[in-house]
N, C-alpha and C positions, 0 to 999 in steps of 0.2 A: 580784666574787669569787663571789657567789651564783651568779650564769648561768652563767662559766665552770667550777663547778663541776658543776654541773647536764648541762653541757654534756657533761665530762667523763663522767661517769658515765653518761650516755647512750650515749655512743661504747662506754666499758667492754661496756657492757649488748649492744650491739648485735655487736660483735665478736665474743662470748663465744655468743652465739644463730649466729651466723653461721658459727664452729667448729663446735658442736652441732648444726646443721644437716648442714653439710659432713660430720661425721664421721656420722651417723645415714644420710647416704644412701647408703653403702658399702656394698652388697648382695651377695647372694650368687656373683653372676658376676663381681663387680669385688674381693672380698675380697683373691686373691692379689696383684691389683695393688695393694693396700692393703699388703699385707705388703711386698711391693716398696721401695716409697715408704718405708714405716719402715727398711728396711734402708739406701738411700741416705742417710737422714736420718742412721742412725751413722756411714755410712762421711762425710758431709760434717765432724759434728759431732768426729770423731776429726782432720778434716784440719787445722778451727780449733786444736783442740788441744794438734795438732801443732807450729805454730807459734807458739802464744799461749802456752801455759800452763806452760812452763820457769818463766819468775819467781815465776811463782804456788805451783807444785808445791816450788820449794826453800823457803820457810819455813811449809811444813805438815809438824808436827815427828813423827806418825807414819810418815811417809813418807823423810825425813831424817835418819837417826838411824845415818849412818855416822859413823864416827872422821873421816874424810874426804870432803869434798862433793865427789857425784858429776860427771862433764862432763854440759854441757847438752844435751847428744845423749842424756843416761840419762834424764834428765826428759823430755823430749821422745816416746820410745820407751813409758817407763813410763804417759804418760797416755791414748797411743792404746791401747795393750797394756788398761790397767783401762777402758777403754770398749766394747773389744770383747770382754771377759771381761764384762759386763755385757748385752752385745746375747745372747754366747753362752748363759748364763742362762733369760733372756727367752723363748729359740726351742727350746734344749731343754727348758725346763720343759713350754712346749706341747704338745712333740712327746710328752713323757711323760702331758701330760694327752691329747692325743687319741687315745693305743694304742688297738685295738683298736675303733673307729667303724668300725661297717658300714652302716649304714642314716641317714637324716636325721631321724627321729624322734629319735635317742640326742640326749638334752637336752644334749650336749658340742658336738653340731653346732653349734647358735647359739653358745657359746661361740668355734667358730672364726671362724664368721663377724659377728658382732656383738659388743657389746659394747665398744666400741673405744676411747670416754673412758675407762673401763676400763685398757686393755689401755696406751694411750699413756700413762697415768699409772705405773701396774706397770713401764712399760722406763724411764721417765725415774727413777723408784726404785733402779730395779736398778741402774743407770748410776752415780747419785747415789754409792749404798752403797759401791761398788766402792772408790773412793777413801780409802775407811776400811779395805781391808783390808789385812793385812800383806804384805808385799814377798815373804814366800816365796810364799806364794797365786800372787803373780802371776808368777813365776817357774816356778812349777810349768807354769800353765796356756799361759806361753811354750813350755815344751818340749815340753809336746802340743798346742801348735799347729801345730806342723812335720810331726805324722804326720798331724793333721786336715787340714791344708792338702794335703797329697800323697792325702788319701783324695778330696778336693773335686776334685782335678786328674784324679784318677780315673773321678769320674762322669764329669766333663766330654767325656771319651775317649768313657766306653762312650755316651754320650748323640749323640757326635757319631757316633759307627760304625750305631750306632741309626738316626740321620736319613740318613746317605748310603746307608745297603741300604733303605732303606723309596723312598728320592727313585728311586733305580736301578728296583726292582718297582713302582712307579707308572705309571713311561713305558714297561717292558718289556709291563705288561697289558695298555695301549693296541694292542698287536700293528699299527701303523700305521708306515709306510716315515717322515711326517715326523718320528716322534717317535724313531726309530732313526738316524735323520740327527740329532736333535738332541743324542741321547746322544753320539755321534760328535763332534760339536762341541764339546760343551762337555766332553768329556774332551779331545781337541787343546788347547783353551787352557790347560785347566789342567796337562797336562806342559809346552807353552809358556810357562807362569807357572813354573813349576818349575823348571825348566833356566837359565831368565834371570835368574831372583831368584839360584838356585846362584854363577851367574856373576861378581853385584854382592856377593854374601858373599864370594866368590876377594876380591875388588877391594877391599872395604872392613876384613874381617880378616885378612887375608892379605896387608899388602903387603910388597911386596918389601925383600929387604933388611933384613927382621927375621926371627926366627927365632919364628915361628907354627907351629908343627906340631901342636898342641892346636886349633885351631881349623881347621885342614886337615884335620885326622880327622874332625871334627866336619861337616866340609860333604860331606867324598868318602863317610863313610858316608849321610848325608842323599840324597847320589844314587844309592847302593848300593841305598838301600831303595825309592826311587823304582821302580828298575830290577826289583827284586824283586818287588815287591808286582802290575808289571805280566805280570812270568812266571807267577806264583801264579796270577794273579786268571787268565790266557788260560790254563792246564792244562787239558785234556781234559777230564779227570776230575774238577775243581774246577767248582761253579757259581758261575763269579764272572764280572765284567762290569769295562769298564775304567772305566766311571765312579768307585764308588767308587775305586777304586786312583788314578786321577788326582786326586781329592778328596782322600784321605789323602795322599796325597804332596805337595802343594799344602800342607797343615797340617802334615806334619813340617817342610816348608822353614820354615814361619815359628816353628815351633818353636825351630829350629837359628837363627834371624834372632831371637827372642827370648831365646835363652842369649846369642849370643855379644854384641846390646847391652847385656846388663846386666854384661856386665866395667866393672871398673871403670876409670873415667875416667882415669886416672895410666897404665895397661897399654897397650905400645907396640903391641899388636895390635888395639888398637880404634879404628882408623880412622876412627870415625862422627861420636863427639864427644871432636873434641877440646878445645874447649870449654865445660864441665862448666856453668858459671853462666848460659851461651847459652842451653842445654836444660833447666832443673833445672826451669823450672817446667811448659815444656810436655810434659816428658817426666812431672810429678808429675799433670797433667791428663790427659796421654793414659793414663797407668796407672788414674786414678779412674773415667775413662769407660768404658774395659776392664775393667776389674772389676765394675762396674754392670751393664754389656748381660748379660756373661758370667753372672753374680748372676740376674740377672732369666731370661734366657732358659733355664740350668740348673734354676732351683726351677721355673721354671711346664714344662717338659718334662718334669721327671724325675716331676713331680703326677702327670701323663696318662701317661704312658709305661709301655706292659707292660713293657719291660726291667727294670724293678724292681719292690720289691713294691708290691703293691696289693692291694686290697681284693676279697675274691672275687665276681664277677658273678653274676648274675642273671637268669633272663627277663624284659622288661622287660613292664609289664603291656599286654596287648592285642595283642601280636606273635603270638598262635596265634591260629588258627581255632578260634571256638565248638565245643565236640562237643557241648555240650546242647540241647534245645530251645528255640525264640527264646522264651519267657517266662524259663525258668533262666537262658538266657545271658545276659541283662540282670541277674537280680540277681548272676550270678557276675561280670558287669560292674565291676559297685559295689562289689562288696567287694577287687575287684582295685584299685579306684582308692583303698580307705582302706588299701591293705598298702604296708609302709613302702617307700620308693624308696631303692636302696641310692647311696652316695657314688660320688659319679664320680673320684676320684683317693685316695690314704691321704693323710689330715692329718697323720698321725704324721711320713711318710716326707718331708714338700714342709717342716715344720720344721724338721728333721734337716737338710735341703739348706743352711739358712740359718745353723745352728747351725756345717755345718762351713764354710760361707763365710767367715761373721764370721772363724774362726780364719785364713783364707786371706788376706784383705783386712788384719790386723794385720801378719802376715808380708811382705804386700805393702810396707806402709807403712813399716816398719821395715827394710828391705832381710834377711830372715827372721834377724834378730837379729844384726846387725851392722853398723849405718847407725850407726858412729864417724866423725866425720871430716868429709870433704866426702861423703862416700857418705850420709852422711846428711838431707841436703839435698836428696836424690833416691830418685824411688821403684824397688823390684826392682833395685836392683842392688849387687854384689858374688858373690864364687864360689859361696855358697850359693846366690844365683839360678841363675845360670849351670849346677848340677850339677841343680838340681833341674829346668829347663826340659830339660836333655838326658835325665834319667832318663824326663820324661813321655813326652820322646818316642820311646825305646825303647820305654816301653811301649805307647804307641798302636800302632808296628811290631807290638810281639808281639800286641795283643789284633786286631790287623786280619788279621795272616797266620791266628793262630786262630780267628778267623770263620769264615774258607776252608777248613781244612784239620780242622776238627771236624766235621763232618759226612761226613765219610770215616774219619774214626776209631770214633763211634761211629753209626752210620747209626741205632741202635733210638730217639736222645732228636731231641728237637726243638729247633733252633737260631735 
């Protein structure tokens, strides 16, 4: 008993140093991928929740205190809901503590970056607490999860219009015939992906012999805009190039391929699964993953990205040429190297990202507040999906043809 204790408490010891290690070595260039990681960690921890914590959740009598008990799809709903009302806490608080960081002296920096037993302790609290609070709280914070989640689908757009005009003026500066052939290319595929994806939506919402006209408007506008965006972008007088436009076009089809799967299962126009228990789970994995990359790759873009705000720049030290003489210009050297280095991205604004994720990833999992039924057993789907996948992707339409055609509006601002 002696040794096996001994034993025990060694392991304890040794595990508990090996976290402390692990967590201590999360440095400044791997922080956001730290923040990352915590973020999956909720969205895992809401999935167990998902599925486990119905029995659990109906005989905690704060939480229970209707005249009549609720269906097990409300527990279900309400534990993922108070845990990403918990994560949302966590990343806005942050975002509230790091306003205004210009420089990495401001002793808030280490705070973003370190401190992390800390900080993992504080989110598993926050998470904890949630579960005590009242049913309106969370109710509340359901119905502005819906404008947060459409704000988060927003970045998304402008983050992706961001990367396809930056990918297009990369290969255009190269001013070389391969790299002109290669735009050429890889725009052909992607109206090729476009037109054929169109084709297999005709085929798989559209079949025949039922009456789809909602899902028919939905694809022949998806080629409307295809079509458009290629007119726009070759204009004279527009400086636009057909890569992006085949890349946006390329993301409305799967836009339009991401509404119309998330109809629900029962509706005679979704051809895809007709088998709801077939799919439920790979369809609840392929949404976790999807929201993950999407999660990860938005907060650490939108960090570095001038499209949003940021932290205003700076000369960096040692980028001019000396004007003193070479004794001065060595000590104006030194003092250039103790002036503070300003942050390379806003901390405020990459919390903020996460803050409205969380709300995005509840709505995910919840099919955005109305996974009753067999819908609930499955992630994104029902009309709320469905209306809000079409809405993003009108909007991506409109902020893409506005790209184009704002710089012929107001030629004096910078686009």
């Amino acid at each position: 008993m002696w040794a096996a204790s001994c034993l025990a408490s060694c392991c304890a010891a040794c595990a508990c140093e090996a976290c402390r290690s692990a967590v201590g070595s999360i440095g400044r260039r791997s922080a956001r991928i730290a923040y990352c990681g915590l973020f999956a960690l909720s969205l895992i921890v809401s999935w167990i929740l998902r599925e486990v914590a119905a029995p659990l959740m109906e005989k905690l009598p704060w939480i229970n205190h209707f005249h009549r008990t609720p269906d097990r799809e409300w527990f279900e709903s309400d534990a993922v809901l108070r845990v990403s009302l918990g994560n949302f806490l966590f990343f806005t608080i942050l975002a509230l503590l790091m306003a205004g960081i210009k420089d990495q002296k401001d002793p808030r920096d280490k705070l973003h970056h370190g401190g992390w037993m800390a900080k993992i302790f504080c989110w598993c609290v926050l998470v904890f607490l949630m579960f005590f609070v009242p049913n309106g709280v969370v109710s509340f914070y359901e119905t502005i999860s819906k404008f947060g989640s459409g704000l988060f689908l927003l970045v998304q757009v402008v983050l992706l219009l961001d990367f396809v005009h930056g990918w297009n003026e990369n290969w255009v500066s190269k001013d070389e015939q391969f790299w002109y052939m290669a735009l050429f290319i890889v725009s052909l595929i992607c109206y090729i992906a476009t037109f054929s994806f169109s084709g297999l939506l005709f085929h798989w919402f559209a079949p025949s012999g039922h009456d789809c006209g909602l899902n028919t408007s939905f694809i022949v506008l998806t080629l409307i805009f295809a079509v458009v965006f290629a007119v726009v972008a070759l204009h004279p007088k527009v400086n636009g190039s057909l890569l992006p436009a085949s890349v946006i076009s390329v993301y409305c089809t799967y836009l339009c391929y991401s509404a119309l799967s998330s109809e629900p299962r029962d509706f005679e126009c979704n051809g895809l699964h007709n088998h709801s228990k077939a799919v439920s789970t790979g369809s609840l994995t392929l949404g976790l993953i999807t929201t993950v990359l999407s999660v990860v790759y938005s907060a650490v873009r939108a960090g570095s990205s001038t499209t949003f705000i940021s932290p205003p720049s700076s000369p960096r030290a040692g980028s001019e040429k000396p004007l003193l003489p070479f004794d001065k210009s060595d000590e104006q050297e030194d003092k250039k190297k103790d002036a503070p280095r300003p942050v390379s991205y806003s901390y405020s604004f990459f919390h903020l990202i996460f803050s409205l994720a969380s709300m995005y990833s509840a709505m995910l999992l919840t099919g955005w507040s109305t996974s009753v039924g067999e819908s609930g057993k499955l992630v994104d789907v029902g009309w709320p999906s469905v209306w809000v996948r079409i809405v993003t992707q009108w909007g991506t339409a409109a902020l893409y043809i506005w790209s184009l055609i704002a710089p012929l509006l107001f030629p004096d601002r910078e686009f």
